[in-house]
N, C-alpha and C positions, 0 to 999 in steps of 0.2 A: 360307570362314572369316569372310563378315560380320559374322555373329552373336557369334564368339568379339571379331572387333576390337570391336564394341559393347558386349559385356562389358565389356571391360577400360574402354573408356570408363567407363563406368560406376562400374568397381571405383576408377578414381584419380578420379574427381568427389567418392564418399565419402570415400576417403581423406583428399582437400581440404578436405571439410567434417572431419569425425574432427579435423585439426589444428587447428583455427577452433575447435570446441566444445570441446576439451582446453586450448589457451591459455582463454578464456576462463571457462572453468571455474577457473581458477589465479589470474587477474584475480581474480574475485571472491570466491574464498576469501581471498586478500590485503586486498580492499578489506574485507571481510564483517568480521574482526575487531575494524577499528580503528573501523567502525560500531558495531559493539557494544561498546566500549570507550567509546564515546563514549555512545551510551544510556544504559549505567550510568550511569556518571559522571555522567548528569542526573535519574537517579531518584530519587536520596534526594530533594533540593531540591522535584523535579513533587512528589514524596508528602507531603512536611511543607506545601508552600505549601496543596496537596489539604486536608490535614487540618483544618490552621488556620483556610481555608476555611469548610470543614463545621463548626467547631466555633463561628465567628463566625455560618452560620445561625441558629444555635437559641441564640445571646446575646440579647437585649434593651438593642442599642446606643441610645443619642440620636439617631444620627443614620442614617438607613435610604438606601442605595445603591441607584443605579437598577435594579445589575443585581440585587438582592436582591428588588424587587418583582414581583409575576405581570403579564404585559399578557393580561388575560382577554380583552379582545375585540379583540385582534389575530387577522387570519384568514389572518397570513402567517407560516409558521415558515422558519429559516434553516439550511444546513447546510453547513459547511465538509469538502468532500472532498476526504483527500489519497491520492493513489496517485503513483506513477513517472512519472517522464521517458522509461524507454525500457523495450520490452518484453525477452522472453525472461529471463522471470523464472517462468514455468508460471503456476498459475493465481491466483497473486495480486489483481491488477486486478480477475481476474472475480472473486474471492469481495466481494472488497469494495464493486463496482459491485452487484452482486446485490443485498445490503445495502441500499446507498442508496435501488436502485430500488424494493422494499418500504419503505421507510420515506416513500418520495414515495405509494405507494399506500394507506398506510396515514394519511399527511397530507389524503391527496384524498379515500379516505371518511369523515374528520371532517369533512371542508368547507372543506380549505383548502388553501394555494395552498404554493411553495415561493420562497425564491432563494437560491441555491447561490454558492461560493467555490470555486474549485478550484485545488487547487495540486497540479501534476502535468500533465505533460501529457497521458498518458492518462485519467485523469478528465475535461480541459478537451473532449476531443474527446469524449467517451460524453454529457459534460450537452447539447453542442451536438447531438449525436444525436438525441438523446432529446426535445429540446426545452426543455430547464430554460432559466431564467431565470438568468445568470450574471452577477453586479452585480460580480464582478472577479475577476480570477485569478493567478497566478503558474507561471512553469515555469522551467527552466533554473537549478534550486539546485544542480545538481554534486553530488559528493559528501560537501559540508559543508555543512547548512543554517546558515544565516545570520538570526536575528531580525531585523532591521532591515530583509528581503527577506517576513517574513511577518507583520507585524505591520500594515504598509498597507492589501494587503487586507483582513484579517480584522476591521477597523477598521471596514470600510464595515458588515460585519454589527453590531457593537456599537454603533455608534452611531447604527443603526437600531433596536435593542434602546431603547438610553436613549429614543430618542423616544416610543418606546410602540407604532409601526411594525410591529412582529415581533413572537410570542409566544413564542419561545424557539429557542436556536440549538445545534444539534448537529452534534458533531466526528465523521466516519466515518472511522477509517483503519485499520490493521494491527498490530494487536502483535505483538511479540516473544517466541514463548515461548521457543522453543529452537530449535537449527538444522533440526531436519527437521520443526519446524512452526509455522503463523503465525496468528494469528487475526483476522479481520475482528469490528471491534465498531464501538457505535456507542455514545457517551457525551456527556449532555448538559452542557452548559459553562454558560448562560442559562437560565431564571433560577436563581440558586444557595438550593438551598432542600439541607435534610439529605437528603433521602430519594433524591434525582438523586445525591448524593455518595456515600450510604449511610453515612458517618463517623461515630465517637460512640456512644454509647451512648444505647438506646433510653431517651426518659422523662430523661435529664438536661439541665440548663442549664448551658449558658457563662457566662462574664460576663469582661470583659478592663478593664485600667485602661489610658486611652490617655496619649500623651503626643507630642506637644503636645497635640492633641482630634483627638476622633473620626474626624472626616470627612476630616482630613488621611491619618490611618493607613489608614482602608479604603478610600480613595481610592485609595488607591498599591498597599493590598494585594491589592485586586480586581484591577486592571490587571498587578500580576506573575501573577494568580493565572493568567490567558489568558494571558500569554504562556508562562506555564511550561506549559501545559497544549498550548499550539499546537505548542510549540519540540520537548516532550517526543514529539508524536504524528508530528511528520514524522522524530524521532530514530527513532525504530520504526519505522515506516514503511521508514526505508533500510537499516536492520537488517534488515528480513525481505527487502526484496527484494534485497541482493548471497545472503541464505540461500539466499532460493526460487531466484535463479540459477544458485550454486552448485552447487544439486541438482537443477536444471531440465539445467543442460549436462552434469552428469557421465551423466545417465539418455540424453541426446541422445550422446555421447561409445560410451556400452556399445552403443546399440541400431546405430550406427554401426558398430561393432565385429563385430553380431552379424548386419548386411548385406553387409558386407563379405566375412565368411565364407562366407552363403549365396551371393554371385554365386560366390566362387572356387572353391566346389562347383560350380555350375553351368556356368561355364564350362570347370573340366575335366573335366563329362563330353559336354558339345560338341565339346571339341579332344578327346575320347576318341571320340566315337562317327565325327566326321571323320576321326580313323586309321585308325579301323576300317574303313570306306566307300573310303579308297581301299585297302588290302591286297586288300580283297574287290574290286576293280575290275581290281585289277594280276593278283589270281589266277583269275579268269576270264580275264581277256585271255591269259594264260599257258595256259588250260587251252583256249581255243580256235585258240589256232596249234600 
């Protein structure tokens, strides 16, 4: 009966894991909600800042903002990737590194170069893989992101923006559509022109009255406009992955479930055919005395 005790080993190894994928599956349905409680809760504000944004392109201010200008002969583009601190979350990370990685090949048959932000620590480890050039990064946001934890880094891309440095800077991370699904995109933040926004209506002008002037108001309103935009996409980001978790362990949970089964087949029909083996031994023995 080797074979049978190594079954059973077997059968309580998955069991073990089965309890491990089921708490954690419960984990993050808990966590998952009050993520997406909290994404809401940031949407309206990313959308309207968005809008206002877009609608300040296509105005004809006095006063023109760096990040409003094109850097044509920058031949460095920038891109801030956010993914997870921790896996098992199924294939999120890779839809989104996938992404990035075409948009780094698609930077290199233009003729240019990249340098990366990553916030996440699976992101930080795939750039360093890969080779990217990583000018900062952040990990270890927990389950609340924190502006004041993302706005440092993302700083060193803008402010490489303003100098003329960069030719424009894009956000890759994971929306939120619904629970059993998530979407890797990739949305440009630098420079802010209508058409990267798509806002507004095609063929009309803005025009705003400021108050005190100009350069104070867009000053301030470009600088919410990034952080709403940063704050909004790592909100997403933790929404999709307690989702993708979620739905990652309950799948890990069934299929647990449905190995579990087949050893306990399998193991009784080894302690069935070992019954069998000795009757037939004891009834020979019997039949030759």
């Amino acid at each position: 009966m080797a074979a049978g005790k190594e079954i059973r080993g077997k059968i309580k190894s998955v069991e073990n894991t089965k309890k491990i994928t089921k708490a954690m599956e419960m984990v993050a349905a808990s966590k998952m909600r009050k993520a997406q409680e909290r994404m809401r809760m940031a949407r309206p504000y990313s959308d309207k800042v968005r809008q206002i944004a877009a609608n300040l392109s296509k105005a004809n201010p006095e006063y023109v903002h760096p990040f409003m200008t094109v850097n044509a002969d920058a031949k460095v583009a920038g891109m801030i990737v956010v993914t997870t601190d921790k896996g098992l979350c199924g294939g999120m990370n890779t839809n989104v590194l996938r992404v990035v990685t075409n948009q780094f090949k698609d930077l290199q048959a233009a003729g240019k170069t990249a340098e990366a932000v990553a916030i996440g620590n699976k992101g930080l480890g795939f750039l360093n893989r890969i080779g990217a050039k990583v000018v900062s990064h952040v990990t270890g946001l927990g389950d609340t992101p924190h502006l004041d934890k993302l706005i440092g880094p993302v700083k060193v891309l803008l402010d490489a923006y303003t100098e003329g440095r960069i030719s424009s800077v894009h956000l890759c991370y994971t929306r939120f559509i619904n629970t059993m699904r998530q979407e890797a995109v990739v949305q440009q933040l630098l420079p802010l022109t209508a058409e990267s926004l798509d806002e507004g209506e095609a063929g009309h002008d803005w025009d705003y009255i400021y108050e005190p002037d100009a350069q104070t108001v867009i000053d301030e309103l470009l600088v919410r406009y990034v952080e709403a935009q940063v704050y909004q996409a790592v909100a997403e980001n933790m929404a999709s992955e307690q989702s993708a978790r979620m739905v990652a362990m309950k799948a890990a949970t069934d299929n647990a479930g449905n190995v579990i089964s087949e050893l306990k087949l399998v193991y009784n029909k080894t302690r069935q055919a070992g019954i069998t083996k000795e009757l037939s031994e004891i009834v020979a023995g019997a039949a030759a005395v």
